[in-house]
N, C-alpha and C positions, 0 to 999 in steps of 0.2 A: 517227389513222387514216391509213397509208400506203396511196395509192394507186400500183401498178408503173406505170410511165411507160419503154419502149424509150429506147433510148439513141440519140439519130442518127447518132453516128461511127460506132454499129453496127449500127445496122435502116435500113434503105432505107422500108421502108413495111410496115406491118400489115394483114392482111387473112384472111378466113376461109375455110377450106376442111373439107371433112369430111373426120376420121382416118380412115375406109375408102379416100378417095383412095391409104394408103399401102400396100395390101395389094394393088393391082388391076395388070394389066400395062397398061391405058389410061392412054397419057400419059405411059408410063414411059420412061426410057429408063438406061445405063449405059455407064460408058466404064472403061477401064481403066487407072490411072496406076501410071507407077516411083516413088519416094522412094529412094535410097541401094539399088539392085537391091532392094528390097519391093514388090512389085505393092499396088496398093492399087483397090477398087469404087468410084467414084463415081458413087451413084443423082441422078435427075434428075426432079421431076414437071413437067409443063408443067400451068396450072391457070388456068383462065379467071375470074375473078370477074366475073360477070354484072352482080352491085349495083351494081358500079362499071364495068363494062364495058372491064375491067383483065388484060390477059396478065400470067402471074406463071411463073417457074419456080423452084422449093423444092431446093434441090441441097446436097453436100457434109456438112455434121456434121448440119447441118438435118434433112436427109433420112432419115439414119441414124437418127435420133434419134426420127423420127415412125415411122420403119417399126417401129422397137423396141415404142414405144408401143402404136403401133396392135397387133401380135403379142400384144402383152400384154394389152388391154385384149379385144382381138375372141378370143383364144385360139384364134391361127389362125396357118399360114405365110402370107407374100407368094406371091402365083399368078408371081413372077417369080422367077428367078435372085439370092440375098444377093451373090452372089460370081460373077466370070465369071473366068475362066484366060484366060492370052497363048495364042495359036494359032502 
């Protein structure tokens, strides 16, 4: 029986948060990066774990990855912006 065990070179810390967090505009935020003139969304949750009495921010593939989820799972859009445009 394998138990998944986080990698440390690549998880900082584990900790739980509800997949609704990823649908809600509370706590959200996004910024807007170049790569080789490709605009690219970087979402952002900021997420307090209470248990541990722990600020956390969930950002980058991470992010992406739960708001997918979560869309898939809730069968719903994000109440925020997937994508923001340069001004």
């Amino acid at each position: 029986h394998c138990v998944p065990r986080p990698r440390t070179e690549e998880v900082d810390v584990v900790f739980k948060t509800p997949l609704s967090t990823f649908l809600k505009p509370e706590n959200h935020f996004a910024r807007l990066y170049h790569e080789n003139d490709t605009p690219y969304t970087i979402h952002f949750f900021k997420y307090r774990d209470e248990e541990h009495q722990q600020d956390h921010v969930i950002w980058g593939l991470t992010a992406a990855i739960l708001i997918r989820v979560a869309t898939i799972v809730y069968n719903k859009e994000p109440l925020f912006p997937k994508h923001i445009s340069a001004m």
